[in-house]
Structures are given as C-alpha cells and as structure tokens.
C-alpha positions as CSV (number, residue, x, y, z in Angstrom):
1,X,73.3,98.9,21.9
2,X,74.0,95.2,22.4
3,X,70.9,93.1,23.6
4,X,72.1,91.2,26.7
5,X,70.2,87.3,26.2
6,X,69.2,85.7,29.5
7,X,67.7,82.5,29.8
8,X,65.2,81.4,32.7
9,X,64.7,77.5,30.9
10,X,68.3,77.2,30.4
11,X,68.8,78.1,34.4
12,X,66.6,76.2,34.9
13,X,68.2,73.3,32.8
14,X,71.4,74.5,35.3
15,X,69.7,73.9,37.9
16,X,68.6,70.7,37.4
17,X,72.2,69.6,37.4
18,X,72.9,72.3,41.3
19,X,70.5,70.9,42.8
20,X,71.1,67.3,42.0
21,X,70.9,64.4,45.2
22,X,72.4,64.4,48.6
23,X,72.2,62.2,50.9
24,X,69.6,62.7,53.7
25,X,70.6,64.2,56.7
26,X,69.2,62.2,59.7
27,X,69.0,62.1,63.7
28,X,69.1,60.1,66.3
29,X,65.5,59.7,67.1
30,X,63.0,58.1,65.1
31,X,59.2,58.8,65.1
32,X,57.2,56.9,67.1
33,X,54.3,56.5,64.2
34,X,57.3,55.7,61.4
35,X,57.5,52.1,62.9
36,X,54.2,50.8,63.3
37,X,53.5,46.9,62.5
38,X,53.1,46.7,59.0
39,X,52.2,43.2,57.0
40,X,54.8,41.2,55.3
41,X,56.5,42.3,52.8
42,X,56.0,40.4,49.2
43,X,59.5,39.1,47.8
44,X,61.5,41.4,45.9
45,X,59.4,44.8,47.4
46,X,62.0,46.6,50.0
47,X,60.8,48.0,52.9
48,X,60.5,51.7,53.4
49,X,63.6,53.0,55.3
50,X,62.7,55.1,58.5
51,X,65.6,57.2,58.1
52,X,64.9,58.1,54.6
53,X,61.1,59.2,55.3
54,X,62.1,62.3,58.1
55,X,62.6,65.6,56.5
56,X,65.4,67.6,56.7
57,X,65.1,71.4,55.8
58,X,69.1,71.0,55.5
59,X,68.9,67.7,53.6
60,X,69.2,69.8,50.4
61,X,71.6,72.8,49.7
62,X,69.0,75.1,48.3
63,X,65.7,75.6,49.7
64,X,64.3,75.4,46.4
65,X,64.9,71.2,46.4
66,X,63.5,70.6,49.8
67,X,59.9,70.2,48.5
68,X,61.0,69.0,44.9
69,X,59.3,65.6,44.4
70,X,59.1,65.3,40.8
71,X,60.3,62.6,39.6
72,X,63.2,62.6,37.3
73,X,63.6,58.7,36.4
74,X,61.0,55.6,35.5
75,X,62.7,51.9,36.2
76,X,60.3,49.1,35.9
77,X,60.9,45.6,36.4
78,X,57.8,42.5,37.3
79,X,58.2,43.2,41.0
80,X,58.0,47.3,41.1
81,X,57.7,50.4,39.8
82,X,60.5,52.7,41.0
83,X,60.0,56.7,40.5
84,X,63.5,58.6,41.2
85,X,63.2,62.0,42.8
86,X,66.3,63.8,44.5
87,X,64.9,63.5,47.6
88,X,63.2,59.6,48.2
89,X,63.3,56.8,45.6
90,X,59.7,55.2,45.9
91,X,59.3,52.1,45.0
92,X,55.3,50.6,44.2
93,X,55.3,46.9,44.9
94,X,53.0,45.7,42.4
95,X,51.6,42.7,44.9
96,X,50.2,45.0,47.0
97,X,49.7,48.4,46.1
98,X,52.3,49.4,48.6
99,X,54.8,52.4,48.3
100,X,58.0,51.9,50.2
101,X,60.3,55.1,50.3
102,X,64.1,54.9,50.6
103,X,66.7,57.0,50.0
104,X,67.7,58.9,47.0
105,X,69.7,56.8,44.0
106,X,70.4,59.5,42.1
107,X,74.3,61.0,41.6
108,X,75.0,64.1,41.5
109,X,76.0,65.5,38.4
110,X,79.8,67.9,38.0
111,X,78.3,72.0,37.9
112,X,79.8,72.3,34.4
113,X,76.9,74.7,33.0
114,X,78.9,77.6,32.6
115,X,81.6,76.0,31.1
116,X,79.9,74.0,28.6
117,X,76.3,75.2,28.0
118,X,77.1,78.9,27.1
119,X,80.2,77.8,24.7
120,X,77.5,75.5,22.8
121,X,75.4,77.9,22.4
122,X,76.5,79.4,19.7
123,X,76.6,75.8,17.9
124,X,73.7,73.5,19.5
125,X,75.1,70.3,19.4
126,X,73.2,67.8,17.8
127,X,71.0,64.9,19.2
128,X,70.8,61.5,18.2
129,X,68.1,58.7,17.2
130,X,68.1,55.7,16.0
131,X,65.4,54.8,14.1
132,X,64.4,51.8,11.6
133,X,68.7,51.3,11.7
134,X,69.1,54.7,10.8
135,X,70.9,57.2,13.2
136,X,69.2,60.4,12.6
137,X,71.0,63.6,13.8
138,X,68.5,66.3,14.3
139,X,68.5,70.2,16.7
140,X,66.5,73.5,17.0
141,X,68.6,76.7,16.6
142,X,67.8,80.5,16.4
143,X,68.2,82.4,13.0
144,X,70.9,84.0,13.0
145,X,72.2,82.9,16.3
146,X,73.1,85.4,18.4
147,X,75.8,84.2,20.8
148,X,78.4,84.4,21.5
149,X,79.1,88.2,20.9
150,X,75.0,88.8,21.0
151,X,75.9,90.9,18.1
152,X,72.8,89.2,15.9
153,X,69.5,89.6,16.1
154,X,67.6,86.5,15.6
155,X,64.3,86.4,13.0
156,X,63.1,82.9,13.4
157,X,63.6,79.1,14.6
158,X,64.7,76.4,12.3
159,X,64.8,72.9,12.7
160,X,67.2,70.5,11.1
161,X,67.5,66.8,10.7
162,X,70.0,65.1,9.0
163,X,69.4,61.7,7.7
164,X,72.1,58.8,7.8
165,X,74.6,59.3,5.4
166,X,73.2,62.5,4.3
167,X,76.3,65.6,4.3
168,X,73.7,68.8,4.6
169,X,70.5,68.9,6.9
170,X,67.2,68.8,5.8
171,X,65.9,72.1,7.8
172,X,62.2,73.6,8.1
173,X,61.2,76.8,9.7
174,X,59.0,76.6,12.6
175,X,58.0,80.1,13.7
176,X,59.6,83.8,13.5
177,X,60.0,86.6,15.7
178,X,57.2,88.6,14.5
179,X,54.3,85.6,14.9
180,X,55.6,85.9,18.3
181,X,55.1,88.9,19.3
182,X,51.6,88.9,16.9
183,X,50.3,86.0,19.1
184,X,51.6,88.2,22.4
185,X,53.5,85.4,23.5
186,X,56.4,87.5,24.1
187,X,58.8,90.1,22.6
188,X,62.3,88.1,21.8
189,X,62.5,84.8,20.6
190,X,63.8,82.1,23.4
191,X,66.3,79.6,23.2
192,X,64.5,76.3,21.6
193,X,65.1,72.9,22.3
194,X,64.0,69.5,21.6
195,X,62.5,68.5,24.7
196,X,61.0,65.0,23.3
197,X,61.1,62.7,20.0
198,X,58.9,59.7,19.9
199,X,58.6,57.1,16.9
200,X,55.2,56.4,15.6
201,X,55.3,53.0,13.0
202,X,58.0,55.4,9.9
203,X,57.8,58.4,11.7
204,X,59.4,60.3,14.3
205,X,57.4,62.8,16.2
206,X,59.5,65.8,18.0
207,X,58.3,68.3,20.5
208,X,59.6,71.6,20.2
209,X,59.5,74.0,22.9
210,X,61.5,77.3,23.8
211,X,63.0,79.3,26.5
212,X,60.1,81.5,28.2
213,X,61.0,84.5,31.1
214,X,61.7,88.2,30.9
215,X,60.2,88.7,27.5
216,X,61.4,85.7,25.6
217,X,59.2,82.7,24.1
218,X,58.1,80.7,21.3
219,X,55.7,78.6,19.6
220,X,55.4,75.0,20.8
221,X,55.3,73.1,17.9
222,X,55.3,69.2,16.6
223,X,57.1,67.8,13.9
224,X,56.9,64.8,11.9
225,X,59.4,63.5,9.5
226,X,58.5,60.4,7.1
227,X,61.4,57.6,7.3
228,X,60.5,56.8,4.3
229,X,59.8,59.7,2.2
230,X,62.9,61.8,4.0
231,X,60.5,64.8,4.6
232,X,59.5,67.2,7.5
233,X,56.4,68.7,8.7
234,X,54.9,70.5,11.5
235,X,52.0,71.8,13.3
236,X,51.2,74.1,16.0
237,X,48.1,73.3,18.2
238,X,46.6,76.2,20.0
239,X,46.3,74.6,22.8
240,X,49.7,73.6,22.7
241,X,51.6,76.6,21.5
242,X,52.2,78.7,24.8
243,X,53.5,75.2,26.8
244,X,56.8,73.5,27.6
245,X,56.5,69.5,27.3
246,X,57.7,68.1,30.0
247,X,57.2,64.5,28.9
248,X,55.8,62.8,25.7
249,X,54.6,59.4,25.1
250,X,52.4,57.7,21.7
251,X,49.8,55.2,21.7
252,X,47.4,53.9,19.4
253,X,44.1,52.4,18.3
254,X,43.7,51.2,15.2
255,X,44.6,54.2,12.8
256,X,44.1,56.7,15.6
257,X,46.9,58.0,17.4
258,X,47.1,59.3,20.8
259,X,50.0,61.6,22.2
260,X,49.9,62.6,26.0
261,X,52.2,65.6,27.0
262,X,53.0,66.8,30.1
263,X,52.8,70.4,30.2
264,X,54.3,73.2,32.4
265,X,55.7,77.1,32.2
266,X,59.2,78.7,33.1
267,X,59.4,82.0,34.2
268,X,62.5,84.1,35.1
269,X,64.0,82.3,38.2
270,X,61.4,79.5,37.8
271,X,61.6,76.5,35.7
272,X,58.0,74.6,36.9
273,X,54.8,76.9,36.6
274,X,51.5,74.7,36.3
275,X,50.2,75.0,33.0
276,X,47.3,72.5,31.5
277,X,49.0,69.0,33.0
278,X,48.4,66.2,31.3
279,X,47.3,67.5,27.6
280,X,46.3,64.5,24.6
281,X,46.6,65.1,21.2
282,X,44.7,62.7,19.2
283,X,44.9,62.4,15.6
284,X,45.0,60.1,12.5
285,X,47.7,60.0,9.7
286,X,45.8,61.8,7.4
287,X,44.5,64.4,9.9
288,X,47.5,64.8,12.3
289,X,48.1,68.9,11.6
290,X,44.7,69.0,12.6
291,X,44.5,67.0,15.7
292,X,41.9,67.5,18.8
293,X,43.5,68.4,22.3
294,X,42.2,67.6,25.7
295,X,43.4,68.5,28.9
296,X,43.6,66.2,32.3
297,X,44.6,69.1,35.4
298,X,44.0,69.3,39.1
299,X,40.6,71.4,37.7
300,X,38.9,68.5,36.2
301,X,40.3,65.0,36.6
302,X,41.7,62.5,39.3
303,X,45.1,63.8,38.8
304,X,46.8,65.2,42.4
305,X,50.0,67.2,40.7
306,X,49.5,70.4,38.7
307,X,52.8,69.7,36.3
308,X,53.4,65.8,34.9
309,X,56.9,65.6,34.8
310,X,57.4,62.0,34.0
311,X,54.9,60.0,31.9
312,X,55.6,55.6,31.5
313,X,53.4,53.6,29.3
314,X,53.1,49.7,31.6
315,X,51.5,47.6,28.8
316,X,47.9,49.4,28.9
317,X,48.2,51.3,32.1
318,X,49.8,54.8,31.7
319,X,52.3,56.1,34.8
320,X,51.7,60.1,35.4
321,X,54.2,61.4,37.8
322,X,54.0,65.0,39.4
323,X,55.6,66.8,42.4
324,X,52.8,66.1,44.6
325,X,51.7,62.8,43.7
326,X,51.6,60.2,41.0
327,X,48.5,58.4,39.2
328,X,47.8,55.1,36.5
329,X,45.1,54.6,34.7
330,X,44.7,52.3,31.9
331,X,44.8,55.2,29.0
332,X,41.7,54.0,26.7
333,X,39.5,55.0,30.6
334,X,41.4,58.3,30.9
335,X,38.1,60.4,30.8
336,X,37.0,58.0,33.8
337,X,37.5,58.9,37.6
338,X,36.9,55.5,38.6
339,X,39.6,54.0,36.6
340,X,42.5,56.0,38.0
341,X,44.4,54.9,41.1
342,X,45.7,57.6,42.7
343,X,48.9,58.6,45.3
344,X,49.6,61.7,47.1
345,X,52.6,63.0,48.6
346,X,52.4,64.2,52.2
347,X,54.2,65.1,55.0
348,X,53.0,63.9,58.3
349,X,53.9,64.1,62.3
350,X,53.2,63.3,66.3
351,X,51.6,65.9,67.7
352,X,53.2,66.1,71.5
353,X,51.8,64.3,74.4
354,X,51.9,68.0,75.9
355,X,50.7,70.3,72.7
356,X,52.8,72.9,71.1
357,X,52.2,76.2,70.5
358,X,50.6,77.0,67.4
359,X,51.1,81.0,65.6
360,X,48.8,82.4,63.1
361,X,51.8,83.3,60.9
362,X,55.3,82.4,60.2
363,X,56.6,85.7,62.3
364,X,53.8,85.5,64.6
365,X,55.2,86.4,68.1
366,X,52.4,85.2,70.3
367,X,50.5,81.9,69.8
368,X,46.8,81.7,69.0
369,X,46.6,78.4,70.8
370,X,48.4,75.2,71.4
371,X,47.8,71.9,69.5
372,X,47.0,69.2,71.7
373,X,46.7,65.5,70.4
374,X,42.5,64.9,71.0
375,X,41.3,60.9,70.3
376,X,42.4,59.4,67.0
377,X,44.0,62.8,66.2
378,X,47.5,62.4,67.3
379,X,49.4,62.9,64.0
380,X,48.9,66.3,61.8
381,X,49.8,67.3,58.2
382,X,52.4,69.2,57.5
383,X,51.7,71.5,54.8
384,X,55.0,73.2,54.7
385,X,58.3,74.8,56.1
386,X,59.7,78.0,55.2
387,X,62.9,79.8,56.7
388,X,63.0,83.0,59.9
389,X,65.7,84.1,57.2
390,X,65.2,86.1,54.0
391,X,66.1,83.7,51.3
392,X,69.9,83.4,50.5
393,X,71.1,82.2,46.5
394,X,74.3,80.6,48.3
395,X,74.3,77.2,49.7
396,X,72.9,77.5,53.5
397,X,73.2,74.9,56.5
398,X,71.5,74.5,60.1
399,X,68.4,76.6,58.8
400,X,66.0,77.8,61.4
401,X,62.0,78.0,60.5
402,X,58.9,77.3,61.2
403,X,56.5,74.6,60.1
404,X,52.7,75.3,58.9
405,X,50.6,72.3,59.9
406,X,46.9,71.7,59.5
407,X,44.5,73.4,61.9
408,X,41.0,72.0,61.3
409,X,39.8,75.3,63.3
410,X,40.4,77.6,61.4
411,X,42.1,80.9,61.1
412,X,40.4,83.8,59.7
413,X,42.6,86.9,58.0
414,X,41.9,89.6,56.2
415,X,44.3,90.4,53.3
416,X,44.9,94.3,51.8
417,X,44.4,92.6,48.9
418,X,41.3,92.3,46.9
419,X,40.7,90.6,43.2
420,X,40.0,91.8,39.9
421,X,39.6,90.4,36.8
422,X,40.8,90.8,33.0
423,X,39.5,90.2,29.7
424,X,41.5,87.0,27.5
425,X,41.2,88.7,24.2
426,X,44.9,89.0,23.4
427,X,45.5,85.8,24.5
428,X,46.8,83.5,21.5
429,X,45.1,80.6,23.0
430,X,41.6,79.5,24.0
431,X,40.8,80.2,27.4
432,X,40.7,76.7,30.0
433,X,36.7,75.5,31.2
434,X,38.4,76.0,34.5
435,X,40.0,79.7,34.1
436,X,38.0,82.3,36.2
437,X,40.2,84.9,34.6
438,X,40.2,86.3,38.4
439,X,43.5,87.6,39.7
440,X,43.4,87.2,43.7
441,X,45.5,86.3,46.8
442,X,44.7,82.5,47.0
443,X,45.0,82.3,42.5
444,X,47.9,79.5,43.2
445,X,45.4,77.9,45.2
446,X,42.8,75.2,43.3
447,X,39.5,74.4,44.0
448,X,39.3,71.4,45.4
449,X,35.6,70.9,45.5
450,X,34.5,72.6,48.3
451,X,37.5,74.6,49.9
452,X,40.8,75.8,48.4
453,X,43.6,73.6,48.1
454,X,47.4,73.6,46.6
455,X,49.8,70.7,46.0
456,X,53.5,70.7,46.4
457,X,54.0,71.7,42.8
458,X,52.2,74.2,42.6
459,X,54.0,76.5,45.3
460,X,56.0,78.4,42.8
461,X,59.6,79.4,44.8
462,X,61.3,81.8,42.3
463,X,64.9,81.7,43.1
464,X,65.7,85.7,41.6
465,X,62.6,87.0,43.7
466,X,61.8,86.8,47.2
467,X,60.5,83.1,47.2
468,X,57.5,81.4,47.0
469,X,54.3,83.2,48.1
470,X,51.3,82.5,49.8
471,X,48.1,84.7,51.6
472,X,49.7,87.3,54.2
473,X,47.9,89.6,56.1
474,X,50.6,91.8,57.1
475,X,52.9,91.6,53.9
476,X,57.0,91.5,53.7
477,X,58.9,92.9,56.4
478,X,61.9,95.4,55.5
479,X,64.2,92.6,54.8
480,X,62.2,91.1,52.6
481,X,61.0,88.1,54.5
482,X,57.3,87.5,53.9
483,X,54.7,87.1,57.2
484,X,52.8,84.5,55.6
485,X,50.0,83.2,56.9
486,X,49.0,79.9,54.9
487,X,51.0,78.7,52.3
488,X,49.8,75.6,51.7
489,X,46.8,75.5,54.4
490,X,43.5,75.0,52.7
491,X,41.4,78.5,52.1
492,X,37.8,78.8,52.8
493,X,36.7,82.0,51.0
494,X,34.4,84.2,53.0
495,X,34.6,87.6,51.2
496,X,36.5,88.8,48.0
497,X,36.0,92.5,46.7
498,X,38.3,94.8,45.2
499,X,39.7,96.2,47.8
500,X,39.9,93.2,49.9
501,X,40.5,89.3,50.6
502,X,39.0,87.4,54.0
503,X,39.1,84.0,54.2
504,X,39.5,81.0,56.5
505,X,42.6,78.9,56.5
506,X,43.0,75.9,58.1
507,X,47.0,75.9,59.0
508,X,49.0,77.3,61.7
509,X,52.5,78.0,62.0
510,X,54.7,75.9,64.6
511,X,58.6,76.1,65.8
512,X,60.5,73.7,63.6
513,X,62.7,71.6,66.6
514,X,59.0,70.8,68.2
515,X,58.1,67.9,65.4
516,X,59.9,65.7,63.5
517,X,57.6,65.4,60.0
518,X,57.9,62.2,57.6
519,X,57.4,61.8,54.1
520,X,54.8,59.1,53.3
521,X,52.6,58.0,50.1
522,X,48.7,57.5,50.7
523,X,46.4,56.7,48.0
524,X,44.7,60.3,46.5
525,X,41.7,61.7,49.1
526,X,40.3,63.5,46.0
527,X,36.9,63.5,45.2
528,X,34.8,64.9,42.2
529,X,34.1,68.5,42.9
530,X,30.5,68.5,44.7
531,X,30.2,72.7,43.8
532,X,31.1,74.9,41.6
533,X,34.7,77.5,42.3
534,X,33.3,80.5,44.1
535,X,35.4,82.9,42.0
536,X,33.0,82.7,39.4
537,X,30.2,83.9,40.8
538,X,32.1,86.6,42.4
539,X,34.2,87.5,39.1
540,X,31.6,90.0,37.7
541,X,31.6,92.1,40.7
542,X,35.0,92.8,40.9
543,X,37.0,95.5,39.1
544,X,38.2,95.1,35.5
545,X,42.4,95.3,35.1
C-alpha cells in the first residue's frame, strides 16, 4: 500500500500566504474613548488611526486571522520601530515610548501553493547566501524523497551546501527515521526546511527544523560550515531537538557566542503551539556542539507572548515579538526583570451608559446580570470573540457571535472534567522547571502569579478540528459548536480531582452589535509571580494516565 504524506508545517506555510492582509472593515461610528486628548506627537511618529484600532470579526476571511498578531516584518529607521502584522502595523516612536497603530501594510500574496509547493517537492529548490562574496547555495531534503508518486520511503534527512563555483554539494546527514521514532518524537520523518541561517565572523550557522503533525517529525538541529575550511558540522541540543525556530539571531562577547531562538510547535491543522519561547544557546568556538540552553517563557520571565515569532537585534537592545505582545531588553540583562520594557496587546471597549446583558457562556440563553459602567470603570477588556456558528473552512462574511469580556465578579463552573497526570520518561527531552506534567481543563491557561491567565497566542484554533477550546461546562452541542464558558477569562482554581474541574472565571459572554472593541498597546501589567502554580501541589493526588 502507498503511504499518503500530509503536511501540517507546510499548511501551515500555505496558510501564511491565505490568510495574508485585507484591509479593515470599518463603520460609521467611532468610540467615544478612541479619541481622547493625547500629547503632541514627536516629528516623524504618526498618529494612531481610529479607524484602524476597531475590530472587525469580518475584517479577515478566516477566523483563524482575526486574533493573529504576530508579527511578520521588523523595519527600523532613527524615528520608529515598525512591527508588521496582518491586522495593524504598530509603529513605537522612539521619543516617547508611544505605540501608534494604523492599518495593515502588508500585500497580499497570489494562493499559488498548490501549484507550486507540491511540484517542488519532489526537488526542494535551493536557497541562497551570500557570504564573505561568496554565494552559497545550500537545502534540507528527505532520503529518498518520496514525492511525487509517494512510492519511496524515506530513511533519513540530508543537508547540502554547495559552495561558489563548486559543481556537486557538500552534504551531511543530520538524523534518520529510526532515531526518530527511538527518541518518540514521532513515527515518519517530516518535511525539513531551513527555517534560519545566520553568519558568525567565517561561519554560517543554519537552523534546521521539520514538519511536525499526524505522526511526522524530526530532529531540530544546527549546523555550522567553516568559510574557510569548506566543511559542515552539526549538533542537536536536547533542549532544542523537539522545536520549530521561529526566528534566529547571534551575538557575542568576547569569544562567547550567544544565539536566541524563537521556538514554537505545529500540529495537524495548527502551525503556532507554544513551546519554550525565547530559547539561548550559548557557546564558544571550541565548545559550540556542546552549548548550554536557557529558556525565557510566559513561566519565568517578563516576556507577555508564549511563541517569539520575530526577533531584531537595535544596537544592544534585543526586539522580541509575539502574538500577544512585544518586549526589549538590552540582551547582556536578559536574566533581569527590571531591564525589560514590556507591551501587551489588548482589546478594549465602553461599557453602555445603560449596561448590557452579560451570559455565563457563549450559548447561554438567559443573562446572569447586566454590566453596568460603576466610577472609573467605564471601559472593559475584551478577552475574545468566537462565532453562534460551527466553524466553516470556506471564506465567511457578516459573522454573528458573541464577545467574552472581563467580569471582575466572577463566575463559578464546574467542568466534567477532572486532571490527571503522566510520567515524562519517554520524553526525549528534559522536562521544563515550569511543567506540572498535569493534564487539565485550563492546561492552555498559564499561571500568572496568582490566578490563571492566557495570551492571544496561546489560544490554539486548529483549523481541521472544531476550533480553539477553552473551559465548558456543558461541552459541544450536536453541531459541533462548543458552549464555552471562558476562553480567555482569567481562572481561579477552586477544586481539581479526577473526576472534576471548579473554578472561578472572571469573563462573561456579551452580544457582539452591543460594543464596539479597539485594539490598543499598553505597557506589560506583569508582575513576578508572588506564589507558586497550584497544580503542583495538587498533581500527586490526581490519577496517573
């Protein structure tokens, strides 16, 4: 029998391109808190654009892009820093600290994946650097490859360079299907692909990562080939070796060498899973196969996104960007909170002169209460938005939801649900300080310290499945349209067994044409966690998987 190859990172690749910019779609009435007095604005710093800050849940064609803030583009110039998203351009002024946020800049790109990406398959085509005047020709490619007839089975990964001038490839294995499945990171080998080369002084360094989902992965691995004595090398850090790079940048003191990584997962349907965020690898020439990692997450650091997708080096100051927020620090002070500045991504809105009725759920038919405006408390957060429709894989318009908001009451469910917990002893790869190895409701959730909290990125919407999902107390309904209660509301936990899941979240649910939310930038309101995450504690009484 033939062995059909699927690929969740190249979808995901495809999707990149689906779900590229649109412009905004924008009404007639503007918020009354969008145009408060604001100072003067330094030269060359634009203002933020009213229009651009509402959101639209039809401002995108998929709903997977309407909450996809990562940023896909670093311009700097002495004025600003400009991060490019497909849904704001947001422009730092470097005067004042001040974000403005305008409309998207990016094109949208032709939907030639199936025409192109499959054919090349077969044959990878080549990337080029230039390096020292050299143009250096170099690709990962399975062994034997199996497309297009899937007729092969492939054994390992190879990667080959070809120096200038040189007619054949210098080539170097990097893993095989049997260390694969002997580290139980998966049963097939993936698709691999360069995802990022850096030069270091007379050598290039190149990230290697491969296609993960529906059985297939890889190895992560780094190479280094010498300009000058034309050879290859590589090295696999544990730490490393079940990640995608997102982003890779170099620095160095004296002979030391720092490289910071931005890491995420892919799974079928899904092309950004948090994985460890912001991961260094420090090393010297002599001891770079060897090199120590450390990892910066939304566990244990400043940071405010789970998954770095962009990474720019500003003279000393280093530029993280995530889908919930952005950070810079000056890298040598990275293991210091007080040396990071920090922004976070967050909706916002008027509550009503009048109140609106707030639900417990998103299919809740009668309203818990309504939410009045009380003293300074006249705007809300919005934590989310999510469709009254199952999720379609066509192009929608005019979609009707709900929005969940912040409720600083306080809901309390009890979820059918409970936790249990697993032993790490197949895993390939030391287990995080931060892991509870607990498997419960709120596990997208982080803790934030001293309740339960999750950023924009790390709401994982899986475009094959049934959407993203979140803590519901009465489950999906028959057409597959999940009653959630909190997706993105902060959780108190009051009781976790393993039968069960109560806790406390501090979100309702409100009809979608009663607010108008807008996008804004603030600096980070995280603090250094004053207790210890609750889970642990709890993990020894619960059921082992």
């Amino acid at each position: 029998m033939k062995k059909v190859w699927r690929s969740p990172l190249l979808w995901g690749c495809a999707m990149t391109f689906l779900f590229a910019c649109e412009e905004t779609t924008t009404s007639d009435n503007t918020n009354s808190s969008v145009s408060e007095p604001v100072a003067e604005t330094p030269a060359n710093c634009p203002d933020s654009d009213p229009e651009a800050r509402k959101f639209d849940a039809n401002s995108q064609a998929y709903l997977t892009e309407i909450f996809n803030y990562a940023t896909q583009e670093v311009d700097f110039t002495d004025d600003t820093v400009t991060f490019q998203t497909v849904n704001h351009d947001l422009v730092f002024c470097r005067a004042n600290n001040e974000w403005a946020i305008l409309s998207p800049s990016l094109t949208q790109a032709e939907d030639d994946f199936d025409g192109l990406a499959f054919d090349e398959l077969s044959d990878p085509p080549r990337e080029t650097i230039e390096a020292n005047g050299q143009t250096i020709q170099y690709r990962a490619n399975l062994s034997p490859n199996p497309f297009p007839d899937y007729g092969k089975s492939p054994e390992k990964v190879v990667f080959e360079l070809t120096p200038d001038g040189a007619t054949e490839p210098l080539t170097l294995d990097l893993y095989t299907l049997e260390q694969v499945r002997q580290l139980g990171l998966g049963f097939d080998l993936g698709f691999p692909m360069v995802s990022r080369v850096v030069q270091i002084e007379d050598a290039l360094l190149f990230a290697v990562i491969s296609e993960q989902g529906e059985g297939f992965s890889g190895l992560t691995t780094l190479i280094r080939y010498d300009l000058n004595t034309n050879s290859l090398e590589k090295t696999q850090p544990i730490n490393l070796i079940g990640e995608q790079i997102t982003d890779m940048l170099a620095t160095t003191v004296g002979n030391e060498t720092i490289l910071w990584l931005g890491t995420k997962y892919s799974v079928e349907g899904s092309a950004l899973v948090p994985a460890k965020g912001l991961v260094t690898y420090t090393f010297t020439a002599d001891t770079w196969q060897n090199g120590k990692t450390a990892a910066y997450s939304v566990h244990n650091s400043p940071l405010v996104g789970a998954i770095p997708t962009d990474l720019a080096l500003d003279g000393e100051s280093l530029w993280v960007a995530t889908g919930s927020g952005i950070c810079e620090f000056p890298w040598q002070q990275v293991k210091d909170w007080e040396a990071w500045n920090c922004w976070e991504f967050i909706l916002e809105t008027a509550i009503p002169t009048g109140g609106i009725p707030l639900y417990g759920s998103l299919l809740g038919t009668t309203p818990l209460t309504t939410l009045t405006p009380t003293g300074e408390s006249a705007t809300t957060e919005v934590y989310w938005w999510s469709s009254l429709t199952p999720m379609e894989f066509e192009e929608e318009a005019n979609r009707l939801g709900r929005f969940e908001v912040a409720y600083p009451v306080g809901i309390m469910v009890t979820v059918p649900e409970g936790g249990y917990r697993w032993q790490n002893e197949a895993s390939s790869q030391p287990t995080p300080p931060w892991e509870t190895n607990v498997f419960w409701p709120g596990r997208e959730w982080h803790w934030g310290g001293d309740r339960f909290v999750r950023g924009f990125d790390e709401v994982n919407i899986n475009v094959f499945a049934l959407g993203a999902s979140g803590i519901s107390e009465r489950g999906y309904t028959d057409a597959g349209l999940l009653d959630v209660n909190a997706m993105r509301g902060e959780l108190e936990l009051v009781e976790l067994t393993s039968a069960s899941t109560t806790v406390q979240h501090f979100s309702g649910w409100v009809e979608d044409g009663q607010i108008e939310p807008y996008f804004s930038v603030i600096p980070s309101r995280k603090m250094q966690p004053s207790t210890p995450n609750p889970i642990k504690a709890i993990a020894p009484t619960l059921e082992e998987f």
